[in-house]
N, C-alpha and C positions, 0 to 999 in steps of 0.2 A: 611487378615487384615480388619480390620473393616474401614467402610467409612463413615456409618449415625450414629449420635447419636440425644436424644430427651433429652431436659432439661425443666423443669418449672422455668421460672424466676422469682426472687427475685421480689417484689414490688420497688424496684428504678434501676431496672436494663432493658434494651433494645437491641435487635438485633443491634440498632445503636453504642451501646457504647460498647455493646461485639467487634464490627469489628475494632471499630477505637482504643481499646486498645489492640486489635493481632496485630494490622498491627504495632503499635510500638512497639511491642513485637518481631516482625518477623526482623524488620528493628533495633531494636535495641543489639537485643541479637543473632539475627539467620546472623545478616549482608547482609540481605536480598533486594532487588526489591521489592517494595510492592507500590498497587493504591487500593484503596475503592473506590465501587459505591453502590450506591444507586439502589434497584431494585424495582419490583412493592410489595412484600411482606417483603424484608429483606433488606439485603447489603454483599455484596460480596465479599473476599478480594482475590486481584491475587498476589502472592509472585515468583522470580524467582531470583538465584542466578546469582552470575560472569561468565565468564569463569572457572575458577578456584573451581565453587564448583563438588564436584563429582557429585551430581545427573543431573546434568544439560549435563553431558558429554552424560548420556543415553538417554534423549527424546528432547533435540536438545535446541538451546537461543532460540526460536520463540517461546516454551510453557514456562508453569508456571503451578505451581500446585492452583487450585483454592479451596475457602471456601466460600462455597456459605450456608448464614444464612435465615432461613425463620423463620417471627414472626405471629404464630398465636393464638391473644389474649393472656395468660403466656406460650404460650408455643414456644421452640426455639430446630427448627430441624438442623441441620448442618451436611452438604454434602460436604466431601472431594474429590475430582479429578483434573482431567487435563484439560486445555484448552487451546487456544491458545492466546498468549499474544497480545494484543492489548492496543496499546500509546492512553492514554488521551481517555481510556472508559469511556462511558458513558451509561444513560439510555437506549438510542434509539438503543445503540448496543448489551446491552444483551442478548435481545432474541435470537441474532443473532451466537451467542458463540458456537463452536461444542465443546459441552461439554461431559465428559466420566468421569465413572466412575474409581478409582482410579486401581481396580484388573483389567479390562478390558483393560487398553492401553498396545500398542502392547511397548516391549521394556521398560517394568516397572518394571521391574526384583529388580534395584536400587533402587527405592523407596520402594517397599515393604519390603526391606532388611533395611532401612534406620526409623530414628527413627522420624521423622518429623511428620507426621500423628500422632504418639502418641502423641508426643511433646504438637502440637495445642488440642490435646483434653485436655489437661491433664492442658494446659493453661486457656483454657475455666473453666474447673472446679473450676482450683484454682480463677479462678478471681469470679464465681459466686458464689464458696459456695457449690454447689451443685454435687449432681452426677448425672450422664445421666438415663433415665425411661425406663422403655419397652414400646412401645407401643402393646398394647392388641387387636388384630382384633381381634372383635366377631365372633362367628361362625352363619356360615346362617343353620336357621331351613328350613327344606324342607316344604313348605305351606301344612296345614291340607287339604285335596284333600275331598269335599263333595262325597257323598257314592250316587252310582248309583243304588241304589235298594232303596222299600219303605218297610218297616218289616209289615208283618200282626198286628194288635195290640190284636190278640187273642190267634195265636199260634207262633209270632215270626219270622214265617219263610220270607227268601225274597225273592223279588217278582221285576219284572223290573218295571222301571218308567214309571207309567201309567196305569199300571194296574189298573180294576175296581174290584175285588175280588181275593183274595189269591188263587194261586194255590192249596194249601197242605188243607187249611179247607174248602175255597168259603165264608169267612168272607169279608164283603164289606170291601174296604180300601180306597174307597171315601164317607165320612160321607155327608150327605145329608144336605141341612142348612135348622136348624129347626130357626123358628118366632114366636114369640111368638102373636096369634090372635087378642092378643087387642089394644098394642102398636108397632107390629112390630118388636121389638128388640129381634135380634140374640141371640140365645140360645144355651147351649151346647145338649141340646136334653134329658136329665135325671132329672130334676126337675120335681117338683111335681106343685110347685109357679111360676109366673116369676117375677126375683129378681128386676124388674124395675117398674113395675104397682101393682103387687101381683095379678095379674089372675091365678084361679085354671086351671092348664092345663092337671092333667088326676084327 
């Protein structure tokens, strides 16, 4: 069963007012336990039924299944799992939440079987409009690795790094720096002029 979905929010819409119209959603229509907090990127909502509901019979009244929303900039990730239920959450104890994801907990057999997890997605959607994205991780290119050899520039062949003349011909492969005699200025060594004063140089 799926646990993460990704949406781009609407221009009048917010992680903040996604949570606080599930949790009346949860509490109205699912007859649910529900609290909202406030976290450092989103808001959170913890839901947990009566005695009486079946899912609750499998992973015990101490949990609650959590929907933890994170906003960044339009865009709104939402993470369904379990945690454990704590009165009059707050900020300072979020961090603190042993949270798991929704396939992972032990004795979750019920919920997977159970249609809640659709439910809230499916509530999410209808309220923003939208359907969930893929997100796309790029692939990593392996870095273009510089070449340990220098090529002769006469016949090609390579040659290790350092070399003062190609193996294969004896062609120099460290060009000698030619100056031009009157003003100094670096030359590629085959002119006839030099392109900075015009002194004839052969």
């Amino acid at each position: 069963m799926e646990t993460t979905r990704t949406y781009i929010l609407p221009y009048d819409s917010s992680a903040q007012s996604v949570a606080y119209a599930l949790a009346e959603y949860l509490d109205v229509e699912k007859n649910m336990i529900t609290q909202t907090m406030r976290t450092r990127n989103g808001y959170t909502v913890q839901c947990k039924g009566d005695a009486t509901a079946e899912w609750t019979k499998y992973i015990g009244m101490d949990a609650a299944l959590s929907v933890a929303m994170t906003q960044i900039d339009d865009e709104l990730t939402v993470v369904i799992g379990t945690d454990k239920w704590v009165e009059k959450l707050g900020i300072a104890a979020v961090g603190s939440i042993f949270f798991q994801p929704l396939l992972i907990t032990a004795g979750i057999g019920a919920l997977r079987q159970a249609t809640l997890p659709q439910d809230i997605f499916r509530f999410i959607e209808d309220f923003l409009g939208v359907e969930p994205v893929e997100k796309v991780v790029p692939e990593r290119t392996a870095p273009v690795e510089k070449p340990e050899v220098v090529l002769c520039p006469k016949c090609g062949t390579a040659n290790r790094i350092g070399s003062l003349f190609c193996r294969e011909c004896g062609e120099k492969l460290v060009k000698p720096v030619v100056k031009c005699p009157e003003c100094d200025a670096v030359l590629e060594g085959d002119e006839t002029f030099c392109p900075f004063c015009g002194k004839r140089l052969k």
